[in-house]
Structure formats: C-alpha cells, structure tokens
DRENZAVO-612912 format. One record per residue (C-alpha): residue number from 1; residue in one letter; x, y, z. Coordinates in nm, 2 decimals, m for minus. Layout:
  seq  type       x       y       z
  NUM     A       X       Y       Z
...
***
This chain:
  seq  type       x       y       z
    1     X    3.98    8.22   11.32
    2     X    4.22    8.30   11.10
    3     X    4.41    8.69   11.07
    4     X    4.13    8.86   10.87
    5     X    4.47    9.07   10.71
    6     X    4.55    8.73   10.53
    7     X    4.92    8.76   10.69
    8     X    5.09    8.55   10.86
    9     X    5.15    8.61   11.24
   10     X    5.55    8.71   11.28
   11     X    5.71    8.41   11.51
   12     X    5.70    8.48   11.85
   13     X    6.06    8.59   11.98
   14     X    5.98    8.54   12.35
   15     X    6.13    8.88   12.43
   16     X    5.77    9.08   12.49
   17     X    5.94    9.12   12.82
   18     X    6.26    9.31   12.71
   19     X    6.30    9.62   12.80
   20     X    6.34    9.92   12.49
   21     X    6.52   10.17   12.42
   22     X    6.84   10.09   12.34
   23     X    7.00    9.99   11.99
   24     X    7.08    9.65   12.17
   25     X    6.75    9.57   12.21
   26     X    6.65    9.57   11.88
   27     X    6.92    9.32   11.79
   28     X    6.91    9.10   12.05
   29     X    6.52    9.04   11.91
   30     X    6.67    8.97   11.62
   31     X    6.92    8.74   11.67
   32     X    6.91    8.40   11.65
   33     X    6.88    8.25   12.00
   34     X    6.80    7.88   11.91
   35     X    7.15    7.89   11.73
   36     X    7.30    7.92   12.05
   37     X    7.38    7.74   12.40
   38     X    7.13    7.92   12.58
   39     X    6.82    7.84   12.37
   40     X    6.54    7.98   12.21
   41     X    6.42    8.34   12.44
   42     X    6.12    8.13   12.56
   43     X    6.31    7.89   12.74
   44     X    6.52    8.13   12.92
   45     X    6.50    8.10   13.30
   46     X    6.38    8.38   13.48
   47     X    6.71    8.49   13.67
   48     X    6.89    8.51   13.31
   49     X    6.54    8.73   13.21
   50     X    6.58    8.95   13.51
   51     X    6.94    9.00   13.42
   52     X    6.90    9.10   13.07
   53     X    6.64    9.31   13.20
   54     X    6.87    9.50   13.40
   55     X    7.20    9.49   13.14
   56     X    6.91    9.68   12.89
   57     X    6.80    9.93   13.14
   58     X    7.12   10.07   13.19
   59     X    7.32   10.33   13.02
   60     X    7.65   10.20   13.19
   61     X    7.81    9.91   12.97
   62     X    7.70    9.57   13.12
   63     X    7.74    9.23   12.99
   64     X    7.56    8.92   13.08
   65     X    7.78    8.58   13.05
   66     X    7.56    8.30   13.10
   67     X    7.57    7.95   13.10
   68     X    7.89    7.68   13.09
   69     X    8.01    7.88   12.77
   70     X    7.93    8.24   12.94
   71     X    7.76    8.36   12.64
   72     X    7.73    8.75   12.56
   73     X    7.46    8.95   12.59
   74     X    7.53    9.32   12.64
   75     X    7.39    9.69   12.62
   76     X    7.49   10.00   12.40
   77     X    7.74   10.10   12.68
   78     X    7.92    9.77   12.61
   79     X    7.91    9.75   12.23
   80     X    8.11   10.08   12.22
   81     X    8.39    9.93   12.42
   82     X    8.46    9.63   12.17
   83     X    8.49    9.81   11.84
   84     X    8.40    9.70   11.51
   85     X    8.64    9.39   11.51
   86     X    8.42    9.24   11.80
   87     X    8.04    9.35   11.75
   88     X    7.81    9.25   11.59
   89     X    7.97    8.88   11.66
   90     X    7.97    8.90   12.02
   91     X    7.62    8.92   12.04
   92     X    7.53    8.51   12.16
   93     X    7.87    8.41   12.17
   94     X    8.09    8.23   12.39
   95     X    8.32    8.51   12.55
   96     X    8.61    8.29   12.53
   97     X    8.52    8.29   12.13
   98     X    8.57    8.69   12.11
   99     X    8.80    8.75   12.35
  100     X    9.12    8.50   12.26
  101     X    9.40    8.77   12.32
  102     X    9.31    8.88   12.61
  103     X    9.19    8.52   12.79
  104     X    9.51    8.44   12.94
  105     X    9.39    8.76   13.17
  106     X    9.04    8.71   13.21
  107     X    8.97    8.36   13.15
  108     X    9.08    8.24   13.52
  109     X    8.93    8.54   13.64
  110     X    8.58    8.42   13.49
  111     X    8.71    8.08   13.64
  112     X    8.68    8.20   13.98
  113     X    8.40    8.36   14.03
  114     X    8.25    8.08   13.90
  115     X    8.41    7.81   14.11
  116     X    8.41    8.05   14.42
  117     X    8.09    8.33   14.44
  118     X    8.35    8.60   14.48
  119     X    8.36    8.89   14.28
  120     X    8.66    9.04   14.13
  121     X    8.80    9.40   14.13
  122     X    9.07    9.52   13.88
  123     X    9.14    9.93   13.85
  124     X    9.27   10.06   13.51
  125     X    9.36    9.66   13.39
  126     X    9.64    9.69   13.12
  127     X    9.49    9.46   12.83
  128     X    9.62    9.47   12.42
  129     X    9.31    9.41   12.26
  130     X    9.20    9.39   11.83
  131     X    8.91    9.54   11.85
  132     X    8.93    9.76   11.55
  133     X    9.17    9.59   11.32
  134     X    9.49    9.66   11.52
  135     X    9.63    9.55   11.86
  136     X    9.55    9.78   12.08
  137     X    9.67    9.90   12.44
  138     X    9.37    9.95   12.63
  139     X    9.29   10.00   13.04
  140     X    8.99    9.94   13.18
  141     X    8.82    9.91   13.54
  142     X    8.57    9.64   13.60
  143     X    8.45    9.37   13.83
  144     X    8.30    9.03   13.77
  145     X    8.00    8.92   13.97
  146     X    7.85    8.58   14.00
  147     X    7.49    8.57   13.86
  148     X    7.25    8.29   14.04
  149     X    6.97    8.08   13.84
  150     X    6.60    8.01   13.99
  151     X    6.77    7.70   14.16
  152     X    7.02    7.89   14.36
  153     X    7.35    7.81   14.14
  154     X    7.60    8.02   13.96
  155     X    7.46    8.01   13.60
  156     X    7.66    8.32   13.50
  157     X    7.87    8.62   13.56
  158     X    7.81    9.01   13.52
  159     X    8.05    9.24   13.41
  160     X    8.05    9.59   13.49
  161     X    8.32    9.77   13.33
  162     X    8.45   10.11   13.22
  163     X    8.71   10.16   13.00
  164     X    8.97   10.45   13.11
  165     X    9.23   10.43   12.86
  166     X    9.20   10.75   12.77
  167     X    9.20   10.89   13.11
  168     X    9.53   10.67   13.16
  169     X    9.70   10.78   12.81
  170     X    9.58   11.18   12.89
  171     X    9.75   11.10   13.25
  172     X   10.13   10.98   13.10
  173     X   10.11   11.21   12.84
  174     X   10.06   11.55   13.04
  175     X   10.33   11.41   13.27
  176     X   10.58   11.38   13.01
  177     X   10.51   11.73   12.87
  178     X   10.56   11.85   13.26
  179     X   10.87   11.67   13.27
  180     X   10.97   11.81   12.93
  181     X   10.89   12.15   13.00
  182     X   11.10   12.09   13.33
  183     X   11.40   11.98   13.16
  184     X   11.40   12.27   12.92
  185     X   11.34   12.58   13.13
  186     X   11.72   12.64   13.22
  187     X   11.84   12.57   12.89
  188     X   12.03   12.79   12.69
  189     X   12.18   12.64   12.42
  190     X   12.01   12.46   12.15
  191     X   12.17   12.15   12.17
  192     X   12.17   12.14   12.57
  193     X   11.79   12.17   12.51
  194     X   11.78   11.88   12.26
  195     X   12.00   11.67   12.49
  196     X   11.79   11.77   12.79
  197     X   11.48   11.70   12.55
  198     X   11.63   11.35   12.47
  199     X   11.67   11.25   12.86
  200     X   11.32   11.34   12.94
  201     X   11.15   11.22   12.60
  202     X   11.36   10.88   12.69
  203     X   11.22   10.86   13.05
  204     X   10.88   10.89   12.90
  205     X   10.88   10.60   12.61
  206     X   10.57   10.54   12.61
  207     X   10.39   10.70   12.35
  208     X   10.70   10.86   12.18
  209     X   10.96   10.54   12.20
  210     X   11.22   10.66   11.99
  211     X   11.32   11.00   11.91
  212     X   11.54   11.29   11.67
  213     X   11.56   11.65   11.72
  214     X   11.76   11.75   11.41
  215     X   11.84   12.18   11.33
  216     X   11.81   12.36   11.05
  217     X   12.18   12.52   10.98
  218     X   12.20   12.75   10.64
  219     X   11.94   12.51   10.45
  220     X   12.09   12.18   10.59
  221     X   11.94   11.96   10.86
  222     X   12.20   11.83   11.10
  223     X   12.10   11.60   11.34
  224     X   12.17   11.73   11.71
  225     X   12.03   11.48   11.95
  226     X   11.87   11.13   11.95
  227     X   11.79   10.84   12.14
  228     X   11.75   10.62   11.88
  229     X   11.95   10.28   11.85
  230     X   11.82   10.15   11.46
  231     X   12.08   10.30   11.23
  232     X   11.88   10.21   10.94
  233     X   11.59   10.38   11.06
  234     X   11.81   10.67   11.17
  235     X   11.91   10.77   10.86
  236     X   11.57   10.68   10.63
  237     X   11.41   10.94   10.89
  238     X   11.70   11.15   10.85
  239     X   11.62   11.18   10.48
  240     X   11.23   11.19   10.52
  241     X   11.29   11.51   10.71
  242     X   11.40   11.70   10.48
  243     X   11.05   11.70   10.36
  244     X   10.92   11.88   10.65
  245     X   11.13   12.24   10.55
  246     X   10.81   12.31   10.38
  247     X   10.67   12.33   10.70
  248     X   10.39   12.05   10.68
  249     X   10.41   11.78   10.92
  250     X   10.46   11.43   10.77
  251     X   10.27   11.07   10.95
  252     X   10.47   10.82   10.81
  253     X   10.36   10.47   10.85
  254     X    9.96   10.49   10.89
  255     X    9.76   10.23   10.70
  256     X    9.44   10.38   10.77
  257     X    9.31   10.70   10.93
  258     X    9.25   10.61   11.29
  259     X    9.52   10.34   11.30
  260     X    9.86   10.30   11.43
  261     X   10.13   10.54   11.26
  262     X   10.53   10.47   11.27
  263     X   10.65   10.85   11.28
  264     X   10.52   11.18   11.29
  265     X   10.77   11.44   11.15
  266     X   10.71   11.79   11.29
  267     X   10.84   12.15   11.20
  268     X   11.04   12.34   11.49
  269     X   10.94   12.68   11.41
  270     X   11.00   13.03   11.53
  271     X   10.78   13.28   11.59
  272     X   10.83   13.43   11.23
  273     X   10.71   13.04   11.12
  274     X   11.06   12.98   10.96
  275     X   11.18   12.61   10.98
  276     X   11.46   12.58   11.28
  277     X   11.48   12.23   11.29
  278     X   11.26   11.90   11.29
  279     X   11.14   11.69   11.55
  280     X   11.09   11.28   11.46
  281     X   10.92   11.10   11.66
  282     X   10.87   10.74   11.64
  283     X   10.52   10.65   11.81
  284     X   10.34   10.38   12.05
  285     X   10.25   10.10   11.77
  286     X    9.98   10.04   12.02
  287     X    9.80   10.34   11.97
  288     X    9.58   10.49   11.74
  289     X    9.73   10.79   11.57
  290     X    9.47   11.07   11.64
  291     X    9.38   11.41   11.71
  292     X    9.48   11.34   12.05
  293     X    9.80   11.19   11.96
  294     X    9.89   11.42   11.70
  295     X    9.79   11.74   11.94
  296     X   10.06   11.54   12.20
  297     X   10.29   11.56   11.97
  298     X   10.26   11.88   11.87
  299     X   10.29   11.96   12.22
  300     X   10.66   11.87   12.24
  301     X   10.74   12.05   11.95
  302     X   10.64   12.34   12.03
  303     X   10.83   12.29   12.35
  304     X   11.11   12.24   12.20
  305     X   11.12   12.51   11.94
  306     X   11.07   12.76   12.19
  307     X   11.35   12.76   12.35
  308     X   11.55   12.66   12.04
  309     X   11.42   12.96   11.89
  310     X   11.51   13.19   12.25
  311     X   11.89   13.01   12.21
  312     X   11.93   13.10   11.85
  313     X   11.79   13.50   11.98
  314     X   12.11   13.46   12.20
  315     X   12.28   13.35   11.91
  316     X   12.24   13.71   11.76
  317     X   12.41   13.89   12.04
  318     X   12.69   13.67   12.11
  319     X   12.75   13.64   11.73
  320     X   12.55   13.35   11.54
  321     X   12.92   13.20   11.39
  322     X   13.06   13.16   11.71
  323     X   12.76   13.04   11.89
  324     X   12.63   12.78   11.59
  325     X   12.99   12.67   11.59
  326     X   13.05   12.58   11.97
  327     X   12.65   12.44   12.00
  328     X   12.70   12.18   11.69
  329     X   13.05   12.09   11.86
  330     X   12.86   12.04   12.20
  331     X   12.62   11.84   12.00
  332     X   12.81   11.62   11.88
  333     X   12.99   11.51   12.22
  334     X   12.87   11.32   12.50
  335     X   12.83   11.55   12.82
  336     X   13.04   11.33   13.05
  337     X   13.17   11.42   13.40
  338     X   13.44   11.26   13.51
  339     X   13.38   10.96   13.76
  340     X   13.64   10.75   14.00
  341     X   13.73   10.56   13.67
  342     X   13.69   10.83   13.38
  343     X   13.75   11.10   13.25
  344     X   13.70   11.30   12.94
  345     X   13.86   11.63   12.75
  346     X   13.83   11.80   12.43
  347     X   14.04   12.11   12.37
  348     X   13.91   12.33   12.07
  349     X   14.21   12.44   11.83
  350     X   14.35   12.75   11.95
  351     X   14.18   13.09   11.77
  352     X   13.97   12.88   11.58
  353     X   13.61   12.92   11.58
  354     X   13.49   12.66   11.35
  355     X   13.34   12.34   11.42
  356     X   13.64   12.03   11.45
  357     X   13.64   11.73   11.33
  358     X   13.71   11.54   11.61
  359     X   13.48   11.32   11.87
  360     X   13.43   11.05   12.14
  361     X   13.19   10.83   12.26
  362     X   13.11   10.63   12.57
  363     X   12.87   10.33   12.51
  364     X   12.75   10.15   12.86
  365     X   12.71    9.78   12.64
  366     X   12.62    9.58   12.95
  367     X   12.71    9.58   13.34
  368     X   13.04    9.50   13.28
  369     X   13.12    9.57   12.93
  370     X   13.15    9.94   12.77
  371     X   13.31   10.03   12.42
  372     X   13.52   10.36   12.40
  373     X   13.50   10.51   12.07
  374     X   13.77   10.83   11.93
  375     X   13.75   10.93   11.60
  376     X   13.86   11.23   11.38
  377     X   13.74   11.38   11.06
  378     X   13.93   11.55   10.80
  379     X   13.88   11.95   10.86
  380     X   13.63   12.23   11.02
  381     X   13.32   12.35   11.02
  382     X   12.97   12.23   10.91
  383     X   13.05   11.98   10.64
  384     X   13.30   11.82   10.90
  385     X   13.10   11.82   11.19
  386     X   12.82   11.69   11.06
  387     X   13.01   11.41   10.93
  388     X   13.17   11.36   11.26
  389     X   12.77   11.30   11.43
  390     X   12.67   11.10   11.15
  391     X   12.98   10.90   11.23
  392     X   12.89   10.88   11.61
  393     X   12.59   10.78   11.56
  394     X   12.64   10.51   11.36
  395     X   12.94   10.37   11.55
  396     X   12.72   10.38   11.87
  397     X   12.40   10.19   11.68
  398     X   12.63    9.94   11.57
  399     X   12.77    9.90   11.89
  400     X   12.45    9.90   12.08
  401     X   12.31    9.66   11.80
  402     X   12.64    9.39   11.89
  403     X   12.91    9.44   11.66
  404     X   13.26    9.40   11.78
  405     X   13.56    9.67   11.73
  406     X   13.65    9.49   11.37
  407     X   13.29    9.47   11.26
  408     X   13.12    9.80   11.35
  409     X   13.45    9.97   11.21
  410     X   13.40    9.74   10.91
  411     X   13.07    9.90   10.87
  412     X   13.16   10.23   10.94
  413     X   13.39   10.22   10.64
  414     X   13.12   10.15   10.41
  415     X   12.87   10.45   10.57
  416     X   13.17   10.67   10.55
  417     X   13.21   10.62   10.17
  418     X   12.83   10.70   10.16
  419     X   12.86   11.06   10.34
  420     X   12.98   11.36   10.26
  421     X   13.33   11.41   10.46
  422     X   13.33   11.13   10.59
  423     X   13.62   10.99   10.38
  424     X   13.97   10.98   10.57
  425     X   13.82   10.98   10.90
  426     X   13.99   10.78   11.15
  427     X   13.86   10.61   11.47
  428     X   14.01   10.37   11.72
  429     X   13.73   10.17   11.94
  430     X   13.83    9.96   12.24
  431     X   13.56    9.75   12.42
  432     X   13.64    9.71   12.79
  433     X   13.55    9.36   12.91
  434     X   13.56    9.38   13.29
  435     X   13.42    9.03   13.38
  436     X   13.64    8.86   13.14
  437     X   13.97    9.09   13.22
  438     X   14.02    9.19   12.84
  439     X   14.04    9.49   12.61
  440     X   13.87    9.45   12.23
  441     X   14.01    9.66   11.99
  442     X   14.04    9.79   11.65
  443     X   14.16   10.11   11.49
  444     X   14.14   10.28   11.16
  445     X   14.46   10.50   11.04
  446     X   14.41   10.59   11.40
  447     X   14.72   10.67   11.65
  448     X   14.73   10.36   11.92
  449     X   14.59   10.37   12.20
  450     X   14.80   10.36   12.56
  451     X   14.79   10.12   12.81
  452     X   15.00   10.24   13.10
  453     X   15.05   10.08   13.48
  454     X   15.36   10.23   13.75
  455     X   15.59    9.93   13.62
  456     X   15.55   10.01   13.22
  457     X   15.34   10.11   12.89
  458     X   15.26    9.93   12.60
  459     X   15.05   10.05   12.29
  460     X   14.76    9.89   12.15
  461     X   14.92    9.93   11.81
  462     X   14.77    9.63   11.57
  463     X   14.75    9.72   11.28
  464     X   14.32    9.75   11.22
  465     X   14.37    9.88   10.82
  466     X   14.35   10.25   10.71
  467     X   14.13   10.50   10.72
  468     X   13.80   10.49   10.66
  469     X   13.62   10.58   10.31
  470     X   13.94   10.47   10.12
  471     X   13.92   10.11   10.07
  472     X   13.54    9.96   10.19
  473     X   13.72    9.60   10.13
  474     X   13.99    9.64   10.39
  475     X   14.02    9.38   10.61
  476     X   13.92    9.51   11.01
  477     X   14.06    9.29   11.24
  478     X   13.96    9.32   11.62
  479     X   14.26    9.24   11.85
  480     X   14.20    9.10   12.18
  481     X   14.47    9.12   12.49
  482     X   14.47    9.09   12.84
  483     X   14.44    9.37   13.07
  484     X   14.59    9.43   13.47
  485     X   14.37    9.58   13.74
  486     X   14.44    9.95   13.78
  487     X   14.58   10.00   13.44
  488     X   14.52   10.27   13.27
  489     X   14.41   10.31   12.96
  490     X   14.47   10.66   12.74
  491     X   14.27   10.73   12.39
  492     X   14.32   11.02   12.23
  493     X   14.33   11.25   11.88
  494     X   14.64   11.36   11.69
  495     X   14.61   11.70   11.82
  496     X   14.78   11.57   12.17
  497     X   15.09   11.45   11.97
  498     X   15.14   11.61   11.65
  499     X   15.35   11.90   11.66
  500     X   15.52   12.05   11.36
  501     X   15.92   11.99   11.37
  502     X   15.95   11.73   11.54
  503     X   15.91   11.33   11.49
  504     X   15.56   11.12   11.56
  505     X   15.74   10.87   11.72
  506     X   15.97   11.09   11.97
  507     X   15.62   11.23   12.06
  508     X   15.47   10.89   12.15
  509     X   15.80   10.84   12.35
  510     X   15.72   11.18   12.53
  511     X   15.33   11.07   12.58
  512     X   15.46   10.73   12.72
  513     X   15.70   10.89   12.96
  514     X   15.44   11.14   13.10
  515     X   15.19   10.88   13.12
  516     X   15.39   10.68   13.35
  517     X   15.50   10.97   13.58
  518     X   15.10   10.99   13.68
  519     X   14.98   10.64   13.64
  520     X   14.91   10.62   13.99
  521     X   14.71   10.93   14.06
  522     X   14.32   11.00   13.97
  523     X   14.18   10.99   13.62
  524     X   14.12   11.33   13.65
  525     X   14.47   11.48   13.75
  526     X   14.57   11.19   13.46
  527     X   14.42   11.33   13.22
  528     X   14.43   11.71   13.31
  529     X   14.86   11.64   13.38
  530     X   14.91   11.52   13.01
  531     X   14.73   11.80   12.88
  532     X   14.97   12.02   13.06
  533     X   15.27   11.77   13.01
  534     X   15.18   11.76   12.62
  535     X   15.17   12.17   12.58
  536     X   14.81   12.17   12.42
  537     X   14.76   12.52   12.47
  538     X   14.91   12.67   12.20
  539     X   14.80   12.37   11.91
  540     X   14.66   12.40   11.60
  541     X   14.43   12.15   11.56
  542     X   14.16   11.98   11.81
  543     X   14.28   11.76   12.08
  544     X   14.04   11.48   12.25
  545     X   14.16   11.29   12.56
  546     X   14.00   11.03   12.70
  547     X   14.12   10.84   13.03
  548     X   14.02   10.50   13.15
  549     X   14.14   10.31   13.45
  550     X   14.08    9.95   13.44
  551     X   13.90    9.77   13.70
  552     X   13.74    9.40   13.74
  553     X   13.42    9.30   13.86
  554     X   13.37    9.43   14.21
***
C-alpha cells in the first residue's frame, strides 16, 4: 500500500545506526556518500560502522580515515581543530586532499601505520597549517592507529589528537616575560633597561621577532634601543610612533580581526599615564593577533615602563639635565668590554654636560669578518645625539644588510641629508677580513685611521670624499690593503688630536709616535696609554678611541 499522507518516503541514508548528538552527525546524514570512495552508507562494512560509531560518541576530536584514499569522517571535537578554511570540505574527502601543507609531515606517517600496524606518537608536533585563511603555527599531540575491516586487514587509520598550541604559545610567552622581568630588576638607567630589554626580547624571537624601545624627550621620540636589522622598516616605524603620544596603541598590518598583524605600537606610561616612550614590536606572522597576543604584549610594556618610569624618578634627584644627557649618550654606544683583541673608550668633553656628537659601532658580520664604524656629528645635545643614533643605526643595518665601507657610507650620505643634524657628520668604517688578511675601508671628511706594528705606522688615509650631507653625489670609494698579524689598528674622533695652537699634522706625528712606543702591549694598556700620552683630560670636545689588534684565522 501506498503512504496514505500522499508523500513520498525520504531515501534511506543507511545511517539509522549512527549515533546522535553531535552537530557532525547531522551532516554526515546529509552528505553525499555515493560521491565518494567509500560508497553509499549501506554498503559500509561493519568495522568502518563500529568506527564511526565510536568517532560520534565521543567528545574528544576523532577522525576516521578509511579506505586506499583515507577518507574523513570526524566528530565536533575535530571540526574545531581545522577551522573554517578546512570544514565543511573535509567531510568525505581524501585527507591528503585537505591537508597539502602539512603532508610532507603526516603523509609517511599515515604510510606506516598502514604498511606496518604500528601506531604512531608525536607530543606538541610543530605543523604551519591554513586553516582559517592564513598560515598558521600550530602544535598538536596525537597518535595514528591502524583500523581493521571484517576480513582482518588495515582498511584505515584513527586519529586521536589534541591540539596544544595554545598551551605551547602561553608556555614561551610567560618565559620571555620571566626572562624580561629578570633582565630588568637591577636596572637603573633608562637606556640600560632598554638595552637589557633588547637582549632578552632578542633571546625570545618568537612571538616578538623584531623590536624598538624609543623615549619620549621634551615632545620628541628618540629611539634608545633596538634589535632591528631593516632600516627601511626602522624608520617607517619610527614615524608611525609618533602616533602613539596620544596614548592609544596602534596594530599595524592586520587584514582582518583575528589575523596576523605586522606591529603593535604601545604607549610606555607612568603612573600619572603621561607618554615616556614607545615600545614597537614587530610580531610572529604565524600568529593570530588576539586578545591573548595583544595582553602579551602589553605585558612587556608595562615591564618596561616601569622601571623606565623608576629611572626617570632618579632622574629628579640627580638632576633630570644631567641624567637625560649621560643616559641618551649611553644609548647611543655599544656597551663593549674590552676583550684580548679590543678595546673601546669614549671620554665626554670636559665640564660639559650635554649630549656629544660622537659614536662607535662594532658589527660581528660573520665568523671572521667584523666592520668598525666611528663617526662624529656636528655639536651637543638632543638634536646631535639623536642624529648621531639615527646615524648608527643605519650604518649597522646597512652593514648587517651587505654593503661594503664605500656603499653603506654612500647611503649614509643620502639618510644624512634626510635628518635633522645629520649634515657634516663624518664617519670612517673599516671592515676587518680575517680569513682573507685584509682591511676594507672608507672614510668621510673623517681623520685616517692608524695602522701601527713595533717596526712602523702607516695611515689609512684614501681619500673616501667629504663629509656627509654635503654632496649626496660624491663618489665613496672603498680601499682595500693588506694587513700583518698583530697589527694594530687605532680609530678614533678628532677630540684625541685636535688641540687649539698647534698643527693637525704635528699631532698625527705625535699619535704615530705614541702609538708605536705601545704597539706591543695589550689593547687595553694601548688604548688607555694614548689617552694619557694624547693629554685628553683637559679637551674640549668628545674623544672616542677605539683599538683593534689584528689577528688571522685561528
């Protein structure tokens, strides 16, 4: 007899056995079986029945890979895991079909429990998977386990899994805020905190890979400490934070909420909620930027302007001139001890207690190359120190990024025209090459460097065009010579040999002759003896010394 409703009977699905209860359920009645390898519900063997059975009666995520093509079937637990990008796809197809980033991992692991029975193990498994319209850095812990059909055969595999990628990312992130804090606690100045802040930001790169801590000094931000090599993106982020005096934090880069951001610009503040400074970080392109991300972040900030804001309350009782004046300087120069093969000095001008001009660098380039940088800007205070670190920064990027003496001087001319004070600046850069025995050099209206051994001196005097900010055309050519184990190299400011009454060149006779008389002893008693020699306690103007011996490959 026919239905007395007058309606058709719906087609049977072959599912009356399927367990309910779960979303999953619902569309896996739905779908289109006969589409797919495995066939039409009512052909389904019963090992592959018993399986889905148990995938649906779970709350933990399961998925069922059956047949040659390991086809997907999977419960609510599992569908979270693979995002929008993934479900509803998955749902009947082959695994190797939605998972083609990541099968270079997995697929061999599928492979073998397969071929061999044996189930696999894998604990917090790094994977980067697009599962909501980004790559993303996932970890999860799972195992595969063979799956047997009525005739006794592997017919498929089970995957139990957990995802614990946020356990992992909570894990790294609370470490590098220990470590921060750590690094920060016996700070006293504010640009010994950024430093310190740099070294333990840089030894945690993972979810903040590049960073700036820039302070706030009379309205102008003036960046203090960075680990940044990109000079481009240096100074776009330098001008982006400008944005943040408001005191509103600024995600740069963020197509979409929930996706990866480029930078998150944050407000240093003190307790009053005035501006001190801003922190830029540049973020893990890997990872969402969330609540939990943006909390992290927020986190080291506030680090950070604490005890920024406890040095500047020191500021006030040593005298905020003095104290500003000698932290930007600090800021500016590398903290370097001396070692068996260099040393470093820089002499403030006598009773003067602003800011100088002048500055080094020490740039590790490879195992046996590093570039020695000395420069000197027209004046004191803010307007030249802060062209003096805008300098140094870009002279290291550009060096860090490949460019010879001649080139990154080249392009130093050019930034220099760009900045305020930065015009008349001179530098000298000298690349020590130890594999190939040579010293690479170029200077700028700077005085020569000295290259001095027991048995004689000679200067490093080519002539590398004038100084910079005057003429952006200048030709800067790099000058390449040979140099002697145990030489001794000497770079240094004008402030070691320009004294008023007498001549330039009878005081590069003087630093020659001095140089030699100590050319055998220590770095350190080198370059501590030619201060003394050279009478730089009484100058006024800034001296920087630094002191390299030569040595080749060990």
């Amino acid at each position: 007899m026919g239905d007395p409703s007058g309606l058709a009977a719906p087609p049977a699905t072959g599912l009356d056995w399927l367990p309910r209860g779960q979303q999953m359920a619902d569309l896996i009645v739905r779908h289109d079986w006969s589409s797919t390898p495995i066939g039409h519900p009512s052909t389904w063997s019963n090992a592959l029945r018993t399986a889905v059975s148990t995938c649906l009666s779970s709350n933990f995520p399961l998925l069922v890979l059956w047949g040659p093509d390991l086809v997907k079937i999977y419960n609510d637990g599992y569908r979270e895991m693979i995002g929008t990008e993934k479900h509803p796809r998955a749902l009947g197809s082959p695994v190797a079909d939605i998972w083609p980033e990541i099968w270079d991992t997995i697929g061999p692991m599928f492979d073998a429990v397969v071929t061999t029975g044996v189930a696999t193990w894998s604990e917090h498994q790094p994977l980067l998977i697009d599962r909501n319209g980004f790559t993303e850095e996932c970890t999860f812990t799972f195992s595969y386990s063979p799956l047997y059909g009525d005739d006794g055969t592997i017919s498929g595999v089970l995957d139990i899994s957990v995802e614990t990628t946020k356990e992992v990312v909570q894990a790294r992130r609370l470490e590098c805020i220990a470590d921060l804090s750590a690094s920060l606690s016996m700070q006293e100045h504010a640009t010994d905190a950024c430093v310190a802040a740099m070294g333990a930001l840089t030894r945690h790169s993972s979810d903040i890979v590049a960073a700036d801590i820039m302070l706030n000094v009379d309205g102008s931000l003036v960046p203090v400490a960075s680990n940044r090599r990109s000079l481009q993106a240096a100074g776009r982020l330098a001008s982006a934070a400008a944005e943040v005096l408001d005191g509103t934090p600024r995600t740069v880069g963020q197509p979409h909420p929930g996706f990866p951001a480029e930078h998150r610009l944050t407000p240093l503040t003190n307790g009053r909620g005035d501006v001190i400074g801003v922190f830029i970080a540049t973020l893990n392109k890997l990872r969402p930027f969330d609540a939990g991300y943006s909390q992290f972040v927020d986190v080291l900030a506030q680090n950070i302007g604490s005890v920024i804001e406890r040095a500047q309350r020191r500021s006030e009782i040593v005298g905020e001139l003095q104290f500003v004046n000698e932290t930007l300087q600090r800021a500016m120069l590398p903290a370097v001890r001396d070692t068996p093969t260099i040393a470093a000095r820089y002499l403030p001008a006598a009773n003067n207690l602003s800011v100088g001009g002048d500055w080094y660098d020490i740039i590790d380039l490879s195992d046996q190359r590093r570039a020695l940088v000395v420069g000197d800007c027209v004046g004191h205070g803010l307007h030249a120190a802060t062209a003096m670190g805008q300098l140094r920064s870009a002279a290291r990027a550009l060096l860090l990024e490949g460019s010879d003496p001649g080139r990154m001087i080249a392009s130093l001319d050019t930034f220099a025209a760009s900045i305020e004070g930065g015009a008349c600046a001179s530098v000298v850069c000298v690349v020590v090459d130890r594999a190939a025995g040579t010293l690479d050099y170029c200077r700028a209206g700077h005085p020569p460097p000295l290259v001095v051994n027991p048995n004689g001196a000679r200067w490093l005097d080519a002539s590398g065009g004038p100084v910079l900010g005057l003429d952006p055309d200048a030709p800067r050519a790099n000058t390449t010579i040979d140099f002697d184990v145990d030489d001794v190299l000497l770079m240094y400011t004008d402030g070691l040999v320009e004294r008023r009454g007498r001549s330039i060149n009878d005081q590069f006779d003087e630093l020659a002759k001095h140089a030699l008389l100590v050319a055998d002893r220590n770095v350190t008693q080198v370059a501590n003896s030619i201060l003394l020699m050279m009478d730089t306690d009484s100058v006024d103007d800034d001296v920087v010394l630094l002191v390299k011996r030569l040595e080749d490959v060990d």
